[in-house]
C-alpha positions as CSV (number, residue, x, y, z in Angstrom):
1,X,-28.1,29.9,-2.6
2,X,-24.9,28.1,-3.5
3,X,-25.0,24.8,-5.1
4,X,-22.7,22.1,-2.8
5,X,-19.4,21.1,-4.7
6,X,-18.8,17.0,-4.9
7,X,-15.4,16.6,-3.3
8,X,-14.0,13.4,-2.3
9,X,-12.2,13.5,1.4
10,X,-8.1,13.1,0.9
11,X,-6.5,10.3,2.6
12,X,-4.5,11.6,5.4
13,X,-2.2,9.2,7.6
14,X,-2.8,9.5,11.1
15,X,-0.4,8.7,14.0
16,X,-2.6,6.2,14.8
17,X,-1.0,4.0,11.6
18,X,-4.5,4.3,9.8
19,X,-6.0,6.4,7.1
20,X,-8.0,9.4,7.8
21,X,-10.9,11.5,5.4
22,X,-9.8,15.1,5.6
23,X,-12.3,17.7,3.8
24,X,-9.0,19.7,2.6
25,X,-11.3,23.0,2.0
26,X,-11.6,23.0,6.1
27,X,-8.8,20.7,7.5
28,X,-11.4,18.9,9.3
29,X,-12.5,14.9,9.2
30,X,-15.1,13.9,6.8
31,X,-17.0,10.7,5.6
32,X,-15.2,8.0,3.6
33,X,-17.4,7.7,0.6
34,X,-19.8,4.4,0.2
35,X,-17.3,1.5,-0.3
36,X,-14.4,3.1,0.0
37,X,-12.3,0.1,2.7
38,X,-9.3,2.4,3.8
39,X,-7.9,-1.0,4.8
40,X,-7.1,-1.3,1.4
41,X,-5.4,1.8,0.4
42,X,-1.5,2.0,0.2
43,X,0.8,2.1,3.5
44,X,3.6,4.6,3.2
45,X,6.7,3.2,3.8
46,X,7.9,5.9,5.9
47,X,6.0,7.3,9.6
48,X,5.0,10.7,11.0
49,X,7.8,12.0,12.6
50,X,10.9,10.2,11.3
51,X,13.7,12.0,9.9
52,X,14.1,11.2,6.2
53,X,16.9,12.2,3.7
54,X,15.2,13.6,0.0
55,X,16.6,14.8,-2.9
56,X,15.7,18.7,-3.9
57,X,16.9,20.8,-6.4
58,X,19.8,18.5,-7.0
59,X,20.6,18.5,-3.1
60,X,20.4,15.9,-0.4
61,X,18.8,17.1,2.8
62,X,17.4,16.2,5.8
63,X,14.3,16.7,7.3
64,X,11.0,15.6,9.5
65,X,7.7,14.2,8.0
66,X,5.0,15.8,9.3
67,X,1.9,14.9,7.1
68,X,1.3,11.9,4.8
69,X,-1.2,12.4,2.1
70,X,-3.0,9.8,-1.3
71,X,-3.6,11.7,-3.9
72,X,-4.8,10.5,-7.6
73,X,-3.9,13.7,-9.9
74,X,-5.8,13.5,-13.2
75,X,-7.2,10.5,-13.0
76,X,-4.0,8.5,-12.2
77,X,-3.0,6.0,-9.9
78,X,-3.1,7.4,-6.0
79,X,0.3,8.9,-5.4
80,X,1.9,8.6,-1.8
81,X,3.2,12.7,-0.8
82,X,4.8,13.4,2.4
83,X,5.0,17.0,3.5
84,X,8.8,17.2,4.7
85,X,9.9,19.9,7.0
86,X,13.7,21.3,7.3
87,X,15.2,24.8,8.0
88,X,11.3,26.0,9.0
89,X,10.2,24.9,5.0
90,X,7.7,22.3,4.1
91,X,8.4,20.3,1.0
92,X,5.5,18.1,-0.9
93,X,7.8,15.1,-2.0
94,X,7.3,11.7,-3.5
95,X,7.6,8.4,-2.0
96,X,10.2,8.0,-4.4
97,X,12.6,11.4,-3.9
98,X,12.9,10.2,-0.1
99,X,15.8,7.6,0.6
């Protein structure tokens, strides 16, 4: 029998303009933990879909956000990441790389 991992759900931005639990071992909707209040997590300053200009490699280029993710690496403070998608390529970026 395997023993159940802990995981906490990622925060996930929906196109509904609220945060979403995603299990990120399935892709699918979980529980917020007890008293968690997504209401007050960070709003990303940019939305699904918009077209976004982002430094990479030393380049500017354009591109389409398609996924909005809160993450808290190592403890940290919880980190804003957009998934950005140009030329068929996904790029995990920063709030602060996009203009």
């Amino acid at each position: 029998m395997m023993a159940t991992e802990a995981f906490l759900p990622v925060p996930h931005w929906s196109e509904r303009g609220e945060w979403e639990p995603i299990d990120e071992r399935t892709g699918e909707r979980a529980a917020w933990p007890a008293g968690l209040d997504p209401a007050a997590l960070p709003r990303p300053r940019h939305r699904l879909r918009e077209r976004v200009t982002f430094l990479w490699k030393g380049r500017r280029r354009q591109g389409e956000i398609r996924d909005i993710r809160l993450t808290a690496a190592g403890g940290g403070p919880p980190t804003l990441e957009y998934i950005v998608y140009t030329s068929g390529h996904g790029y995990w970026l920063p709030e602060s790389r996009i203009d």
